[in-house]
C-alpha positions as CSV (number, residue, x, y, z in Angstrom):
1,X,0.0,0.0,0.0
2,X,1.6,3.6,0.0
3,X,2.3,5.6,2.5
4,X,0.0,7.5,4.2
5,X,-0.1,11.3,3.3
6,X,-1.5,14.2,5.3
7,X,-4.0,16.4,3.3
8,X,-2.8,19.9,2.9
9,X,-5.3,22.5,2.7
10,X,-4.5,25.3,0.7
11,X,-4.4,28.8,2.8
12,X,-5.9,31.0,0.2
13,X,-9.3,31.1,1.9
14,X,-8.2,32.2,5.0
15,X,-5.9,34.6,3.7
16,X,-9.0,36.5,2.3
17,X,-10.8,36.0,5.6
18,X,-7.7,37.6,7.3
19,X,-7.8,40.7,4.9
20,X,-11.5,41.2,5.8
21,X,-10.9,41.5,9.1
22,X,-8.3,43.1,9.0
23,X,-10.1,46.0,6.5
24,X,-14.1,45.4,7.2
25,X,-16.4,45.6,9.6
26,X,-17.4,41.9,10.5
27,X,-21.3,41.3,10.3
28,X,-23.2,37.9,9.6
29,X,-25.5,36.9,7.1
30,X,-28.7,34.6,8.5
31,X,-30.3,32.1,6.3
32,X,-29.8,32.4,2.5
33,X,-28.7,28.4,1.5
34,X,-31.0,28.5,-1.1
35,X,-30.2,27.5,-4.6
36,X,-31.3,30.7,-6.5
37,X,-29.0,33.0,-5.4
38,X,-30.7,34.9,-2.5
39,X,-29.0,37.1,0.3
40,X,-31.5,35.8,3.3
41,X,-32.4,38.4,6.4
42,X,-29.9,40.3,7.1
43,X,-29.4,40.8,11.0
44,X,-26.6,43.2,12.5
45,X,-23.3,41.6,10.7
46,X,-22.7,40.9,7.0
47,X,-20.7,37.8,6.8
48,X,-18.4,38.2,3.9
49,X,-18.8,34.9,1.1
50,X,-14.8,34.0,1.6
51,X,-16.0,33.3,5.6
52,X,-19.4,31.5,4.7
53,X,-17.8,29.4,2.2
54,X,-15.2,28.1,4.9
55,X,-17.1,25.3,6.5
56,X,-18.5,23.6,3.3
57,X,-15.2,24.3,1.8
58,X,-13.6,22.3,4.6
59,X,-15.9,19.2,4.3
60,X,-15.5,19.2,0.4
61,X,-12.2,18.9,0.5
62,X,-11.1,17.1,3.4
63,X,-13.7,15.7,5.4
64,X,-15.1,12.8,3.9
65,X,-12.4,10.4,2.6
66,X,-11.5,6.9,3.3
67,X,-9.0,4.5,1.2
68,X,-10.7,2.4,-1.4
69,X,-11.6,-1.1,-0.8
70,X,-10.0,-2.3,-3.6
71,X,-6.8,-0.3,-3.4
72,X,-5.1,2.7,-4.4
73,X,-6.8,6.2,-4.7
74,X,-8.9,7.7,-2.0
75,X,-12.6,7.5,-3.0
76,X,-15.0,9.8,-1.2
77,X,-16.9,8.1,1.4
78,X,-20.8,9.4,0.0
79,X,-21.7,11.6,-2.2
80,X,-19.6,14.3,-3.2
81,X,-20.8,18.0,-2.4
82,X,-23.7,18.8,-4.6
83,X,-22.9,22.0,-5.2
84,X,-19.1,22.4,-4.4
85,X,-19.9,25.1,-1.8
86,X,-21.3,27.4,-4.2
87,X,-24.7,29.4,-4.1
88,X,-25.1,30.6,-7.9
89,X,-27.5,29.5,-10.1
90,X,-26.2,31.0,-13.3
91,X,-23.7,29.1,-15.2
92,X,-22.2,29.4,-19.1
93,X,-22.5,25.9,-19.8
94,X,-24.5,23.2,-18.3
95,X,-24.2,19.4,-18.7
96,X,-27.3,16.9,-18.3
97,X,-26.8,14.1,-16.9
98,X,-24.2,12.8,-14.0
99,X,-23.6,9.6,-16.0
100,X,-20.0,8.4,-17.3
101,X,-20.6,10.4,-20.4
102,X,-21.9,13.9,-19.1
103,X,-19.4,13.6,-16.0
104,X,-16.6,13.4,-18.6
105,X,-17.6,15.8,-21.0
106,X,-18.1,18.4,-18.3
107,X,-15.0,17.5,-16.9
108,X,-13.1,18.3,-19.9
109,X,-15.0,21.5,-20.7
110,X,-13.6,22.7,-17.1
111,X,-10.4,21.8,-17.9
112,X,-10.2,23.7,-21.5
113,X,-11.9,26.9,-19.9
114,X,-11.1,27.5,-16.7
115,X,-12.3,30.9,-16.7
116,X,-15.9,29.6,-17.6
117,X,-18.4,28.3,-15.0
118,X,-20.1,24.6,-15.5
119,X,-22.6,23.1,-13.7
120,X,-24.1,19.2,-14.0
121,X,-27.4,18.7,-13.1
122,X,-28.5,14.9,-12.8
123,X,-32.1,14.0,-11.1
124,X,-30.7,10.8,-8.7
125,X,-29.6,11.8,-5.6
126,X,-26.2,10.3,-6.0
127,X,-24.0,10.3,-9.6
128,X,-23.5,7.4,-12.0
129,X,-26.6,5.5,-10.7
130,X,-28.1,3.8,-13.7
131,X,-26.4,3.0,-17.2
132,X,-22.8,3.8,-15.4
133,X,-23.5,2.0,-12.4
134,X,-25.5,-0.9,-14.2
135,X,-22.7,-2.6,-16.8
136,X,-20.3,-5.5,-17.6
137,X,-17.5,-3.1,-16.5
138,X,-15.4,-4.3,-19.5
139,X,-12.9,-2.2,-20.7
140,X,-13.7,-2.7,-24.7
141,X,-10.4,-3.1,-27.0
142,X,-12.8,-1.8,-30.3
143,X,-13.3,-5.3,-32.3
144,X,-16.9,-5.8,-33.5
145,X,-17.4,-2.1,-34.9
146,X,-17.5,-1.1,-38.3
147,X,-14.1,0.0,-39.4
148,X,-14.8,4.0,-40.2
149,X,-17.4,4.5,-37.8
150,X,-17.5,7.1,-34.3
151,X,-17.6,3.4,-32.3
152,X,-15.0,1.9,-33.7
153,X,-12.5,5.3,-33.6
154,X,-13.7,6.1,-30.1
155,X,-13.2,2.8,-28.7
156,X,-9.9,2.4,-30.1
157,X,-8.6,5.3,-28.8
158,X,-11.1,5.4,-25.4
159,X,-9.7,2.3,-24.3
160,X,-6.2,4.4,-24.2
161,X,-7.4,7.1,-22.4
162,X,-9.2,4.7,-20.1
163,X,-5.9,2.8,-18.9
164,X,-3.8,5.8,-18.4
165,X,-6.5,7.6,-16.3
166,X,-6.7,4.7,-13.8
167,X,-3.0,4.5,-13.7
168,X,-3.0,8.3,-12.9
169,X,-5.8,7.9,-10.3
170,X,-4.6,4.8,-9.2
171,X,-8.5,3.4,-9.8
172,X,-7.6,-0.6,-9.7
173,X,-8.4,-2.6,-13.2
174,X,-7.0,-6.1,-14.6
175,X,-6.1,-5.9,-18.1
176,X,-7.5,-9.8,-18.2
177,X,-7.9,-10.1,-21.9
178,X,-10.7,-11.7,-23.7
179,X,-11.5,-14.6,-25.5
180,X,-14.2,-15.2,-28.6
181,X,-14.9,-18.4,-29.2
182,X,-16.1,-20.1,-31.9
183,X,-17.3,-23.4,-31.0
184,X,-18.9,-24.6,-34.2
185,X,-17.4,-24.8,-37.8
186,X,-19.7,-22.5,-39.3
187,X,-18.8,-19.8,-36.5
188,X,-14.9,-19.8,-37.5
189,X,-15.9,-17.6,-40.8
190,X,-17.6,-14.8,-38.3
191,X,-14.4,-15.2,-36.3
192,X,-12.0,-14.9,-38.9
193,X,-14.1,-11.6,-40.4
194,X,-14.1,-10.2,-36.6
195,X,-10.2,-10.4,-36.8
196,X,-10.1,-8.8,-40.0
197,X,-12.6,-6.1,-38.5
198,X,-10.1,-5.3,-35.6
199,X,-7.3,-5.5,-37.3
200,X,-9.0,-2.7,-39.6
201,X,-9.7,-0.7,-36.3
202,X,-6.0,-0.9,-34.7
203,X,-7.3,-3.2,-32.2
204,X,-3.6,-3.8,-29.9
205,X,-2.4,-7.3,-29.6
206,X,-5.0,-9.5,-31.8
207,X,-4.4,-13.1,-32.8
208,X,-6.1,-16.1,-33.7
209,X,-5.6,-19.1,-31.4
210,X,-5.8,-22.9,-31.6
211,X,-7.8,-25.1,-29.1
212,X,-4.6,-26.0,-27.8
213,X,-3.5,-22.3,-26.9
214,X,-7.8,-21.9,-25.2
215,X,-6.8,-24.5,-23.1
216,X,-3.6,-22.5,-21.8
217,X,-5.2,-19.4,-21.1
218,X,-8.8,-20.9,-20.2
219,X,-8.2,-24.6,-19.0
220,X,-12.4,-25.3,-18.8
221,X,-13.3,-23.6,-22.1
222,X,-13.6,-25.5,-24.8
223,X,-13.3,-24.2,-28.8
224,X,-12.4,-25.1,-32.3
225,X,-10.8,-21.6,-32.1
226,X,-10.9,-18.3,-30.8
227,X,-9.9,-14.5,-31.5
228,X,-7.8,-13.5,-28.2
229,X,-7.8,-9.8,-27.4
230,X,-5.5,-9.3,-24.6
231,X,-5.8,-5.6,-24.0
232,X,-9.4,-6.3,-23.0
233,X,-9.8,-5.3,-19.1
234,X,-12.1,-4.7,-16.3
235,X,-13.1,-1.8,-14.2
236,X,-15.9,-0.4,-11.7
237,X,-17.0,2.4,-14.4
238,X,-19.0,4.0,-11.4
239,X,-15.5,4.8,-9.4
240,X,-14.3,6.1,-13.1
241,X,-17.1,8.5,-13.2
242,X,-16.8,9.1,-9.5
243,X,-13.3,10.4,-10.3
244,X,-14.2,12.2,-13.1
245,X,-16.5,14.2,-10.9
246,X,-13.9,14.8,-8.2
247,X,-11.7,16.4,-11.0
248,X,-15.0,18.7,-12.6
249,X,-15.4,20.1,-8.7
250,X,-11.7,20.9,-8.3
251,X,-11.7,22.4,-11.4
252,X,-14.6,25.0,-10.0
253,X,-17.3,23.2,-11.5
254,X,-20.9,22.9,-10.0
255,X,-22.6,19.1,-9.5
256,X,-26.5,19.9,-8.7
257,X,-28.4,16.4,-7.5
258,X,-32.0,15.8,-7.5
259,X,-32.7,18.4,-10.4
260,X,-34.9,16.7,-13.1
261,X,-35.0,18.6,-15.9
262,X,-38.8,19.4,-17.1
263,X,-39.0,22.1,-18.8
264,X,-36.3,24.8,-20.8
265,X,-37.5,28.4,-21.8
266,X,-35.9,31.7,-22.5
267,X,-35.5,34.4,-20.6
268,X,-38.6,36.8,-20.5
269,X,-36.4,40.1,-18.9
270,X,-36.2,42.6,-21.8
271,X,-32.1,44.0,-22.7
272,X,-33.6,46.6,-20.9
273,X,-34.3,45.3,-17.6
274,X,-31.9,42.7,-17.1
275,X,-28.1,41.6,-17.5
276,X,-28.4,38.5,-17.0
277,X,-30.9,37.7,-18.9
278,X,-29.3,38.8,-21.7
279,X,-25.8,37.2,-20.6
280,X,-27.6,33.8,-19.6
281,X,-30.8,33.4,-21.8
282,X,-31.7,29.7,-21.3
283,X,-33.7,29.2,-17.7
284,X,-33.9,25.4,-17.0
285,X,-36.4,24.3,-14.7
286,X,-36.9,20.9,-12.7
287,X,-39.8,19.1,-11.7
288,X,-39.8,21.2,-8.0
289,X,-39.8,24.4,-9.9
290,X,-36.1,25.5,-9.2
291,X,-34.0,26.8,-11.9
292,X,-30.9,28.0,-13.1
293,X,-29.9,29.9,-16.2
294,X,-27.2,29.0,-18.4
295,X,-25.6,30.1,-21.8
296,X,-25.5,27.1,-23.6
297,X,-26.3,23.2,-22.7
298,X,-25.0,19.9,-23.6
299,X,-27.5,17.0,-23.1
300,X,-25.7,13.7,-21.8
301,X,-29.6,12.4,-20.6
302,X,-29.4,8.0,-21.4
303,X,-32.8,6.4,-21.2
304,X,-34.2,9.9,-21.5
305,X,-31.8,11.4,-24.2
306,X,-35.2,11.9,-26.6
307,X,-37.6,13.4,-24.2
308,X,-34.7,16.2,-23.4
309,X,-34.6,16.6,-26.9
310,X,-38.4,17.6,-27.4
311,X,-38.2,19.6,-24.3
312,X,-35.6,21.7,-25.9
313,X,-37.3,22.3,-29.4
314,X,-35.4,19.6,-31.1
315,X,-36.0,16.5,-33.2
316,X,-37.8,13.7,-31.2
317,X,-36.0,11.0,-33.3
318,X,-33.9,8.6,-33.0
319,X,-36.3,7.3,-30.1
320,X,-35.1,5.5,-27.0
321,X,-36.4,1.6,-26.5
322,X,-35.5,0.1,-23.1
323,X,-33.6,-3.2,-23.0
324,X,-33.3,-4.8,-19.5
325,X,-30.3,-6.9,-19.2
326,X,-30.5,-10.0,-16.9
327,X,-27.4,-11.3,-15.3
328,X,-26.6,-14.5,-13.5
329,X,-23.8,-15.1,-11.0
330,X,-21.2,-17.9,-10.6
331,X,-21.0,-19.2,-7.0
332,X,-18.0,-18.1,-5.4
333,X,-17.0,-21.6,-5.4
334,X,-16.8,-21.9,-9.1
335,X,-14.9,-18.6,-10.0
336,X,-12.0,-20.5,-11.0
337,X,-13.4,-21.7,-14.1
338,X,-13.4,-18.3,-15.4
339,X,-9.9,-16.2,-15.4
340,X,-10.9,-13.5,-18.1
341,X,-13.5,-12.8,-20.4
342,X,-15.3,-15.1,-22.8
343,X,-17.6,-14.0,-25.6
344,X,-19.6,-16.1,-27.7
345,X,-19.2,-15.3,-31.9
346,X,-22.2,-13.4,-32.3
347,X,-24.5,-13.5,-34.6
348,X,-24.6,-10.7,-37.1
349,X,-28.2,-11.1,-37.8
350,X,-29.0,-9.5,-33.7
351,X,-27.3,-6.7,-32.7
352,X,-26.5,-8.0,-29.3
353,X,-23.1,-10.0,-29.0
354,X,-24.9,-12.9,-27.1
355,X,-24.1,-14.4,-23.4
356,X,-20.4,-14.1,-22.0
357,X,-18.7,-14.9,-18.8
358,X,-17.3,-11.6,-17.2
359,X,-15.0,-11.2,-14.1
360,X,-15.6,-8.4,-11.5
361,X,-13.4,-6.5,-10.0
362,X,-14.5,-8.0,-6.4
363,X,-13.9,-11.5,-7.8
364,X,-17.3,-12.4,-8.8
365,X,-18.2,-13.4,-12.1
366,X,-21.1,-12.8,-14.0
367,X,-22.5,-14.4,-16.7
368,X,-24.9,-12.5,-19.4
369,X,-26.7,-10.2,-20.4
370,X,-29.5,-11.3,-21.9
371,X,-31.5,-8.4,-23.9
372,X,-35.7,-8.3,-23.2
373,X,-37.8,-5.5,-23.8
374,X,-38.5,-3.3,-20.6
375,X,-41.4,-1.8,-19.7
376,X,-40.0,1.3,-17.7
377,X,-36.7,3.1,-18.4
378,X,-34.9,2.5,-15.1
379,X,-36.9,-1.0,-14.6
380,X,-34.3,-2.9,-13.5
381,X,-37.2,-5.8,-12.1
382,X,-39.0,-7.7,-14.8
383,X,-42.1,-6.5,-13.0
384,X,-41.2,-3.4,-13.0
385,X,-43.7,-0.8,-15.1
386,X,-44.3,2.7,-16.1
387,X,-48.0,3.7,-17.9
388,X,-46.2,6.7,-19.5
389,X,-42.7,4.3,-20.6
390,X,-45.0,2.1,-21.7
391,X,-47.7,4.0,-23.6
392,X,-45.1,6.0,-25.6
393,X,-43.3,2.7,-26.5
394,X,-46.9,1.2,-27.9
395,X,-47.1,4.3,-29.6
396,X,-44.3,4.1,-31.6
397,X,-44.4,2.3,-35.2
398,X,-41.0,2.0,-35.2
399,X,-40.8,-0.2,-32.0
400,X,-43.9,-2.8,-34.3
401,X,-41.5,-3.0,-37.1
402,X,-38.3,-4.2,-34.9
403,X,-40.4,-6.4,-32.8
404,X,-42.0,-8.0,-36.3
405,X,-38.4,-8.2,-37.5
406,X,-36.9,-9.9,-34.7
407,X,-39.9,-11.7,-33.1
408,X,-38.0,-15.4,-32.9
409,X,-35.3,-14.3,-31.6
410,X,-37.7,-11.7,-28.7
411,X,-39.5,-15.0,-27.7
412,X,-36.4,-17.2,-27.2
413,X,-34.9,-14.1,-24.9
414,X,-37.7,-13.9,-23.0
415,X,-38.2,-17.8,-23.0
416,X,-34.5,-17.7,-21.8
417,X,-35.1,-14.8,-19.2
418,X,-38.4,-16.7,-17.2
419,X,-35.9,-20.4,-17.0
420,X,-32.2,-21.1,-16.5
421,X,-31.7,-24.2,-18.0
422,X,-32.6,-22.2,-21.3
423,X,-29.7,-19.8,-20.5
424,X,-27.3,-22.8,-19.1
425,X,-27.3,-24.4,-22.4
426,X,-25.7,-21.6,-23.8
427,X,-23.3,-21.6,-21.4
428,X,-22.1,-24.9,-21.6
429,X,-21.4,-24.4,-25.2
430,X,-18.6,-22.8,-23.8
431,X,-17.5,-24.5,-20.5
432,X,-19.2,-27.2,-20.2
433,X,-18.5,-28.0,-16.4
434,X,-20.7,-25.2,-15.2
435,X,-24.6,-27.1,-13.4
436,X,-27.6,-25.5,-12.9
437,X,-26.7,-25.5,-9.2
438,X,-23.8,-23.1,-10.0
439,X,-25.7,-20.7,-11.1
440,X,-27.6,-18.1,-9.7
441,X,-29.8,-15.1,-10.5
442,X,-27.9,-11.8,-9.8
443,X,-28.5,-8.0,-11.2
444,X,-30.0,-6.5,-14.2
445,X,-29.1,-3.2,-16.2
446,X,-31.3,-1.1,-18.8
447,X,-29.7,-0.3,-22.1
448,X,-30.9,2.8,-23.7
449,X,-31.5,1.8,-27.3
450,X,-31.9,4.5,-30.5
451,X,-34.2,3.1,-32.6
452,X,-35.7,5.1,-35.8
453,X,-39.2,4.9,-37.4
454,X,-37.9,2.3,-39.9
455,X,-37.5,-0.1,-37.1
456,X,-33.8,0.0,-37.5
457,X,-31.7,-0.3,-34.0
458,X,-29.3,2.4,-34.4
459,X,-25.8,1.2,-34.2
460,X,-22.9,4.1,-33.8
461,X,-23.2,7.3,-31.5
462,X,-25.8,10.6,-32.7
463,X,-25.1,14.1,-31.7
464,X,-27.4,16.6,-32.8
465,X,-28.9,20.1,-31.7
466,X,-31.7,22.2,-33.8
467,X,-32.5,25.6,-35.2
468,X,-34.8,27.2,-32.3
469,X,-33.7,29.5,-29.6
470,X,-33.0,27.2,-27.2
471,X,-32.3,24.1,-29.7
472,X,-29.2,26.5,-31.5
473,X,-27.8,26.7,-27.7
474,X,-27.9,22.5,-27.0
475,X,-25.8,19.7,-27.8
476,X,-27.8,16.2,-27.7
477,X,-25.7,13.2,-27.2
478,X,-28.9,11.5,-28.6
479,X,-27.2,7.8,-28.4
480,X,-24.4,6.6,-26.7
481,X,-24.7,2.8,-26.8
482,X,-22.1,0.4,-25.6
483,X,-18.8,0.6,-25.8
484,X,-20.0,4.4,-24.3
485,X,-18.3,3.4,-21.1
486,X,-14.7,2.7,-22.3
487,X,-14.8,5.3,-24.6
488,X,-16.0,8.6,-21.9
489,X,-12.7,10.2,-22.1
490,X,-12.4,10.0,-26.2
491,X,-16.1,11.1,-26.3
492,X,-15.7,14.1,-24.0
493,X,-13.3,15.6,-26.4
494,X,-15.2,14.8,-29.3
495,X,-17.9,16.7,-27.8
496,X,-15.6,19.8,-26.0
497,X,-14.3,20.2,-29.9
498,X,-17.9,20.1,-31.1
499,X,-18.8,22.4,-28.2
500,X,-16.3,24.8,-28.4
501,X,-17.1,24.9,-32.8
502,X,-20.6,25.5,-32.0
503,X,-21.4,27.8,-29.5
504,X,-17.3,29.9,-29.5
505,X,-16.3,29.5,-26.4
C-alpha cells in the first residue's frame, strides 16, 4: 500500500478571511442556503462569502475520505458535495446528466476553460446511478465495430485514455484479456471476419488461437478456435465517473443532485431590464420548480436522451427503446473456471453479441446479459412498469416494425429470461463444467437503445442540436450505446471540440 499522506489545505481562503478583518467591519448573514442565489435576512453583521464558504469548503475537500476497498486512490466516502460550496444558479454551460458520459464531457469542458463556469445537473440523488452503475464493466479493446465508424475510432482510442487515467488515479483494473470463441465450424468464418474487423480498427495485440492455446489461457473452455484480445480489461466504471466528478469540482465546476429537468424556456427580462438575462438566456427548470440559467447546454440524458430533446425544441427521433439486461452469477465456489472474459461469436443477424462470462473486479463473475424489452426506463425488475414508458413505447411504429423483425429471436430471450436451463445451455457451449446448481440469479441493467421509425436499431453514437432559440444553444448526445463506457474520455473531447465549434467559447 503507499504511505499515508496528510491532506494539505491550501491557505488562500483564510488569507482573504484575514484581509477582511483586518479591512471590514465583520457582520453575519442569516439564512440564505438556497439554490437561487438569494442574500436571506440580514441581521446586524454581514458575513463576507470568503467566511461563509469556509465550512462547506472544509468538508468538500477534506472531510469525507477513506481508502478504497480495492486499493489505491482515496474515493469519497458518499456523495460528493452537490454543489461544491457554491450558491449561484447562473452558469455558461450546463451538462445533463451525471452519467459516465456527461461527468466526462463536463470535466473536460472545465479543464479547457477554466475561466468559464459549469454546472451538471442529474435528477438521482447520487451520480452514476443507472447506465454507469449498471454494466459489464469491460474495458472494450474496439473489435466488432464497423471500421470507419464514431464506435469503432472512439473505442480504439477510449480504451487508451481509459488505462492511463486509472493509472494516474490509481482506480484498480485487470487488463484480463478476452476470449471469442467459436465453438462450431460454421462460426470460424464470423471469427476470422471479426479479426479482420479489428485489425482494420487498430485493435492492440489480436491473434487467432488454436484449441490448444484456449486451453492454456482458459483450462475449462472449450473451442475449435478463438480471437484473443489481450488488451481487453475490467473496471468499476461507477468509481471512473466518480473520479471524473472529483476532477470537474476541483476544477470550480458545480454538481446539482435531485434536479430533473422538465422544462427549458428563454429568458422573458427585456435587454432593458436585465443583464443576466441577456448574458444567460436559457432558464432550466426541474420538476420542483427550481432553476438555473445558463448560456448554452449539452445533453448527456441515457434512457431519457429523446424526451430532453423535445423539451428543448429539437427533433424527437432517434427514439429510445429500453432493453433490460438480466445477469446470473457464478457461486464463489466456481470462479475458478473463469480467469478473463469469454464471448460467444455473435450472430450478425441481432445486434447484441450474445451471453459471455465476465469477471468483476471484487472477484465475482457474471455471466450475461441477456436483452428483453422493458417496460420502464430504469426497470431494472421484470415487473417493473411505467404507464407513460409504456404507452409512448406502444405508440411508436417504429418499435412494431423491430419487434416483427426480430420476433424469434424476442421469444427465445424472453423464453431464456423466465428459466435457466434455457440460458445454461448456452453456457455450456462454452465451459461445459458449469450445473444449474452453480448458477444463480444476480443484477439487471437497462440499455438505452436509439431506434428510428424504420424499425432499425441504431448502431454508432448521434449528436445533434436544432435551429430554435433554445435548440441552437444544445448539444444532444442523442445515443451513446455500448462501448460508451470505455470510450468517456475520447467522447468528451469529441464533444468539447464540437462544443467549443458550436457555441465559441
Amino acid at each position: 500500500m503507499p504511505p499515508q499522506t496528510t491532506r494539505r489545505l491550501p491557505l488562500q481562503p483564510f488569507r482573504l478571511a484575514y484581509q477582511h478583518f483586518r479591512q471590514h467591519r465583520v457582520t453575519s448573514v442569516v439564512g440564505g442556503g438556497g439554490g437561487g442565489g438569494g442574500v436571506g435576512q440580514t441581521g446586524s453583521f454581514a458575513l463576507p462569502p470568503e467566511l461563509a464558504m469556509i465550512p462547506a469548503w472544509i468538508r468538500a475537500v477534506g472531510g469525507a475520505w477513506r481508502p478504497c476497498r480495492a486499493g489505491g486512490r482515496a474515493m469519497p466516502s458518499r456523495p460528493l458535495s452537490a454543489d461544491n460550496g457554491r450558491r449561484r444558479s447562473t452558469f455558461d454551460v450546463v451538462v445533463i446528466g451525471g452519467g459516465i458520459v456527461g461527468l466526462a464531457s463536463a470535466r473536460e469542458l472545465s479543464l479547457r476553460h477554466p475561466s468559464l463556469v459549469f454546472a451538471v445537473l442529474e435528477k438521482e440523488k447520487e451520480l452514476a446511478l443507472h447506465q454507469s452503475g449498471h454494466n459489464s464493466g469491460v474495458i472494450h479493446s474496439g473489435i466488432y465495430y464497423t471500421p470507419g465508424s464514431l464506435k469503432a475510432k472512439l473505442c480504439v482510442e477510449g480504451a487508451v485514455l481509459c488505462y492511463e487515467y486509472c493509472d494516474q488515479k490509481r482506480i484498480p483494473y485487470k487488463q484480463c484479456g478476452k476470449l471469442i470463441v467459436a465453438v462450431e465450424h460454421e462460426e470460424i468464418p464470423r471469427l476470422k471476419a471479426l479479426y479482420e474487423r479489428g485489425t482494420q480498427n487498430n485493435v492492440r495485440g489480436l491473434k487467432l488461437i488454436s484449441p490448444k492455446e484456449i486451453q492454456a489461457k482458459e483450462p475449462y473452455c472449450r473451442g475449435l478456435m478463438a480471437l484473443d484480445s489481450p488488451y481487453t480489461g475490467i473496471v468499476n466504471y461507477r468509481q471512473v465517473a466518480l473520479a471524473y466528478a472529483e476532477d470537474f469540482q476541483t476544477a470550480g465546476g458545480t454538481i446539482l443532485t435531485e434536479f430533473e429537468v422538465e422544462h427549458m424556456d428563454m429568458a422573458k427580462e427585456s435587454a432593458e431590464g436585465s443583464k443576466e438575462g441577456m448574458k444567460y438566456p436559457v432558464v432550466v427548470r426541474n420538476s420542483k420548480g427550481k432553476e438555473v440559467r445558463c448560456r448554452h447546454l449539452v445533453s448527456c440524458a441515457g434512457l431519457y436522451s429523446d424526451r430532453l430533446s423535445q423539451i428543448s425544441g429539437c427533433d424527437p427521433e432517434p427514439r429510445i427503446v429500453p432493453f433490460r439486461g438480466d445477469y446470473l452469477v457464478l457461486k464463489p465456489e466456481k470462479c475458478y473456471l473463469v480467469r478473463g472474459n469469454i464471448y460467444p461469436v455473435p450472430d450478425p443477424r441481432f445486434p447484441f453479441l450474445g451471453i459471455h462470462f465476465t469477471p468483476r473486479m471484487d472477484g465475482n463473475v457474471w455471466l450475461g446479459p441477456n436483452a428483453v424489452l422493458a417496460f420502464k426506463r430504469e426497470g431494472y425488475k421484470f415487473y417493473d412498469f411505467s404507464i407513460q414508458d409504456f404507452i409512448d413505447a406502444a405508440a411508436y411504429s417504429g418499435l412494431w416494425k423491430l419487434v416483427l423483425k426480430n420476433f424469434s429471436y424476442g421469444v427465445g430471450e424472453m423464453y431464456r429470461a423466465c428459466f435457466l436451463n434455457a440460458q445454461l445451455k448456452q453456457l455450456q457451449r462454452i465451459i461445459p463444467e458449469v450445473t444449474i446448481n452453480d448458477i444463480q440469479r444476480g443484477p439487471a441493467g437497462v440499455r438505452a437503445q436509439a431506434l428510428d421509425s424504420g424499425g432499425n436499431l441504431i448502431d454508432d453514437f448521434v449528436f445533434d442540436s436544432g435551429t430554435g432559440d433554445i435548440a441552437a444553444r444544445i448539444l444532444h448526445v442523442r445515443n451513446a450505446p455500448s462501448p460508451a463506457a470505455t470510450s468517456s474520455l475520447a467522447i468528451a473531447k469529441m464533444i468539447a471540440n464540437e462544443v467549443e465549434q458550436r457555441f465559441k467559447l
